[in-house]
C-alpha positions as CSV (number, residue, x, y, z in Angstrom):
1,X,20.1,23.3,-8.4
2,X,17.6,21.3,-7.3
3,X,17.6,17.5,-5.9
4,X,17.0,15.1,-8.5
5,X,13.0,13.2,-7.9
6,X,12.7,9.8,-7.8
7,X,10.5,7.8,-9.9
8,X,8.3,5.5,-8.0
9,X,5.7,3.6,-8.5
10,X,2.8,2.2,-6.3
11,X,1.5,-1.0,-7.7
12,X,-1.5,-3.4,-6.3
13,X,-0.5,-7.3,-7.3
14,X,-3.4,-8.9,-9.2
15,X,-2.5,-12.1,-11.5
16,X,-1.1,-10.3,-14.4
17,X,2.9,-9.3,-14.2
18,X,3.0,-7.4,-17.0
19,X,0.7,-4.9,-16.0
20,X,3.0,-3.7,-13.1
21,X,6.4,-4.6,-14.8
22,X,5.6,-3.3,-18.7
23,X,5.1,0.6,-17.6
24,X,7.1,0.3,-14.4
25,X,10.2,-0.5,-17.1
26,X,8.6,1.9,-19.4
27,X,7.9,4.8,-17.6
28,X,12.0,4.2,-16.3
29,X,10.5,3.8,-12.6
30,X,13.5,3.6,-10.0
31,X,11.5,1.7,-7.2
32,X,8.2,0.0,-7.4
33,X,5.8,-0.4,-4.4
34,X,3.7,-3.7,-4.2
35,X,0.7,-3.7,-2.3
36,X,0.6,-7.3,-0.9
37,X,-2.8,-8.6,0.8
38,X,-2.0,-8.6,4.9
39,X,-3.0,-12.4,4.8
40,X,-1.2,-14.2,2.6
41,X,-2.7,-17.5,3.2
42,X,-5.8,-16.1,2.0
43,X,-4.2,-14.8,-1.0
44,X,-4.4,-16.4,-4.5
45,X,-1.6,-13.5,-6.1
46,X,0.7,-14.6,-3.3
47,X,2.8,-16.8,-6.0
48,X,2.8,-13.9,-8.3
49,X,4.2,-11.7,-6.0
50,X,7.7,-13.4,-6.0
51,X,7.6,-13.2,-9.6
52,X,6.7,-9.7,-9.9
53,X,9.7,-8.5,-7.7
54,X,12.5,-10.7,-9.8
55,X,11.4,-9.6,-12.6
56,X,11.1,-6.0,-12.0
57,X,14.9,-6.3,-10.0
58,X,15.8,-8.3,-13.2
59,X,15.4,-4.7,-14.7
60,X,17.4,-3.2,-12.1
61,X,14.3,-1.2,-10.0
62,X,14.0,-1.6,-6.6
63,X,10.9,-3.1,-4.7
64,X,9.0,-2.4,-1.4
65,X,6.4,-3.9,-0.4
66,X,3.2,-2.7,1.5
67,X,0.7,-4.9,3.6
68,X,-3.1,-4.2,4.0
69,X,-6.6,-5.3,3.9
70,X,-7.1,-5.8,0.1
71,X,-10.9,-5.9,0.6
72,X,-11.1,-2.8,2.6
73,X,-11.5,0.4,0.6
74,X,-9.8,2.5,4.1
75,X,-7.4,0.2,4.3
76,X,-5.7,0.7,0.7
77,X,-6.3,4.4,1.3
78,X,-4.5,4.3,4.7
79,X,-1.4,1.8,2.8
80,X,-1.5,4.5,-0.5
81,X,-1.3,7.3,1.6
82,X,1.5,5.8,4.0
83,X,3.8,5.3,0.5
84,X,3.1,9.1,-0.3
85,X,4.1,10.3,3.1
86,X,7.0,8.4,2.8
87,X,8.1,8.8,-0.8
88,X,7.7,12.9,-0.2
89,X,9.8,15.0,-3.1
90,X,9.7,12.4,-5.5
91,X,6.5,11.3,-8.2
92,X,4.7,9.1,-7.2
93,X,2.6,7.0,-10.1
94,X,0.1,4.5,-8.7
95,X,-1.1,1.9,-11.3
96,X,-4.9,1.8,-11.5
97,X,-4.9,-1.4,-13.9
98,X,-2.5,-3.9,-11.9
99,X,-5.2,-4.7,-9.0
100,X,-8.7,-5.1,-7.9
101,X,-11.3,-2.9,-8.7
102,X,-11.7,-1.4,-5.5
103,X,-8.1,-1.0,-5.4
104,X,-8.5,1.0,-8.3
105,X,-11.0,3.3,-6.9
106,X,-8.7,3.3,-3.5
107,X,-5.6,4.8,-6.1
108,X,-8.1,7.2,-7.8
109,X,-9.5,8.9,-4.7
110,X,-6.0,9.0,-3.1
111,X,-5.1,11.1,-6.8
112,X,-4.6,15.0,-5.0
113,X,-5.2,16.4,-8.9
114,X,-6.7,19.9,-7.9
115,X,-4.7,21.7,-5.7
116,X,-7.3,23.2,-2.5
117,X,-7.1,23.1,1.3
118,X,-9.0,20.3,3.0
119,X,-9.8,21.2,6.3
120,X,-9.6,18.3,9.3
121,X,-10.9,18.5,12.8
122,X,-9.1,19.9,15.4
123,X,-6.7,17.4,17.2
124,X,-9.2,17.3,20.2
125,X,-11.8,16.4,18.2
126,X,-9.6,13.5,16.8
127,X,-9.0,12.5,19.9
128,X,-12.3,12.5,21.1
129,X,-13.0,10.1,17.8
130,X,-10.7,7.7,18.8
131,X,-12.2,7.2,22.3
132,X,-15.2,6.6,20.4
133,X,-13.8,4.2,18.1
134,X,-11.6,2.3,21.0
135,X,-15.4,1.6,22.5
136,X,-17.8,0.9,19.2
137,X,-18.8,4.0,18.2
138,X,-21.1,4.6,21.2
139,X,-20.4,6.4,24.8
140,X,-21.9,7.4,27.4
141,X,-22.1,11.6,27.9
142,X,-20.7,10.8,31.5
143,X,-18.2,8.3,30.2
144,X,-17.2,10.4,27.3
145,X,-16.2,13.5,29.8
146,X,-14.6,11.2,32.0
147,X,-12.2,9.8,29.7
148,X,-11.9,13.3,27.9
149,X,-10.9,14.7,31.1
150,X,-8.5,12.4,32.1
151,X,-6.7,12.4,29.0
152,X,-6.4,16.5,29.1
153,X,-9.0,16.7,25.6
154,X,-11.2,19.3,27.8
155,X,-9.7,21.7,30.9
156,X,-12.4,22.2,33.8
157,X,-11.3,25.2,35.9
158,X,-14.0,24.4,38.3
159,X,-13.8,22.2,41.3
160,X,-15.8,20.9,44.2
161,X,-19.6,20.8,44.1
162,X,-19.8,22.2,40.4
163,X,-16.8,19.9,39.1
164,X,-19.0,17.4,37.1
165,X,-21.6,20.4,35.7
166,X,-18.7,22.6,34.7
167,X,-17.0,19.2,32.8
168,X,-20.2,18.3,31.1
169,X,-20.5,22.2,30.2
170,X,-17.1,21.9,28.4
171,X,-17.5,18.7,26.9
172,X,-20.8,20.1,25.2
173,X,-19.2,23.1,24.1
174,X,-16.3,22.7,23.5
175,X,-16.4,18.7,22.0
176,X,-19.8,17.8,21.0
177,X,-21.3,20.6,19.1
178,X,-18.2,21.5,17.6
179,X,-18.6,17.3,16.5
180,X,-21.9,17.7,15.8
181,X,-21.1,20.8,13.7
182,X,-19.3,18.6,11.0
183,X,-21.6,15.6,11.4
184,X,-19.3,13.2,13.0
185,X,-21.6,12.4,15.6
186,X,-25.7,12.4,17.5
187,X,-26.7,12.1,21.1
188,X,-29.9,10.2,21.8
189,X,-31.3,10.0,25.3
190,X,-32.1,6.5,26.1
191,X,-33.6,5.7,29.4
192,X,-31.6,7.9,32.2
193,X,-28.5,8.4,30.2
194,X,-27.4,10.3,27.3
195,X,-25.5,8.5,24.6
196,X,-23.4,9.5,22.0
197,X,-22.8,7.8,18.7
198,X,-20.8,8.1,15.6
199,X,-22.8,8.7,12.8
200,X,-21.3,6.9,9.5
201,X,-19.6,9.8,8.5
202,X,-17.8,10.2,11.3
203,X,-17.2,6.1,11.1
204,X,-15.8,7.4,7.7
205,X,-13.7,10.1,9.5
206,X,-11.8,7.3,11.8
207,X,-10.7,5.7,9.3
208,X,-9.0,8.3,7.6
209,X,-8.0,10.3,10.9
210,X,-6.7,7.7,12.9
C-alpha cells in the first residue's frame, strides 16, 4: 500500500482572498503555499497576506510561504520550482487566477503536462555559465581558461612551454564549442583579445541553471 499524497497548493497573493482560499477549501488542499513579493515594503498585497493565511488556517490547512521577485518571470520560476522539489510525492496545484499576470504565465510554463526528457548541459558547462554570469556575461578567452582551470572545469595534461596552448586547446574543445553547440554563447575578437559572451539564450540558461 502506497503512502497517502498530500494536497498542496501553490498560490501567488494578489488583492483578492477568495481566489486562493475558495478552491484551496474546495479542492480539500492540506497546505497552501503563498508566494509573497521578496520586498514587502514595496508591496501593496502585503496586508492581504495576513488575511489570506488566518483565513485559510481558520479552515484548518496549513500555510508556507515563498519569497521572490514578483516582477521577474525567472524568479517565480526558480520559487515554483523550489515548492515542487520540495513538495515531491504529493500534487501539487498552482493557482493561475490568484496573482499577476506574469505570475500566471510563470505557473503555466512551470506546468510539466507532457511527459519527455529535457536535456541540460553538462555540469561543466554549468559551471562554466556561472563564471560567466559572476562577471556580466563577458570574459576574456585567457580569463575564462584561467578560472576554468583553477576550478578543475577543464584537465590540462600538458606542462611547461605548451601549458597555456594545451589549456586554451581544451577550453575550446572541450567548453566553448560544446557551448557554442547549444547557443549559450559567441566569441568576438576585439582588438588583441578574444572575448566571450553569453548570448540571451544562454542569459536565459542562468537563470534556470543556476
Amino acid at each position: 500500500m502506497g503512502l497517502v499524497r498530500a494536497r498542496v497548493h501553490v498560490a501567488p497573493v494578489g488583492y483578492e482572498i477568495d481566489r486562493i482560499v475558495l478552491p484551496a477549501v474546495e479542492l480539500k488542499a492540506e497546505r497552501v503555499w503563498l508566494l509573497v513579493h521578496d520586498k514587502p515594503n514595496e508591496d501593496r498585497a502585503t496586508g492581504i497576506i495576513e488575511r489570506v493565511a488566518a483565513a485559510l488556517e481558520g479552515e484548518g490547512i496549513a500555510v508556507a510561504r515563498e519569497a521572490h521577485d514578483r516582477r521577474s518571470l525567472f524568479g517565480i520560476i526558480r520559487a515554483v520550482r523550489g515548492i515542487l522539489e520540495r513538495e515531491e510525492g504529493n500534487d501539487v496545484f498552482v493557482n493561475l487566477a490568484s496573482g499577476s499576470k506574469i505570475q500566471a504565465v510563470a505557473g503555466m510554463k512551470i506546468v510539466p503536462i507532457p511527459s519527455y526528457e529535457i536535456r541540460i548541459p553538462e555540469e561543466r558547462l554549468v559551471r562554466t555559465l556561472g563564471i560567466m554570469a559572476e562577471r556580466g556575461g563577458k570574459i576574456t578567452k585567457k580569463e575564462l581558461a584561467e578560472a576554468a582551470d583553477r576550478q578543475g572545469i577543464i584537465s590540462v595534461g600538458s606542462t611547461g612551454a605548451n601549458y597555456s596552448q594545451a589549456r586554451f586547446a581544451m577550453l575550446d574543445k572541450g567548453i566553448i564549442r560544446p557551448l557554442e553547440a547549444w547557443g549559450f554563447v559567441e566569441v568576438k575578437k576585439v582588438g588583441r583579445n578574444r572575448w566571450v559572451s553569453l548570448t540571451e539564450e544562454g542569459r536565459n540558461a542562468t537563470e534556470i541553471l543556476l
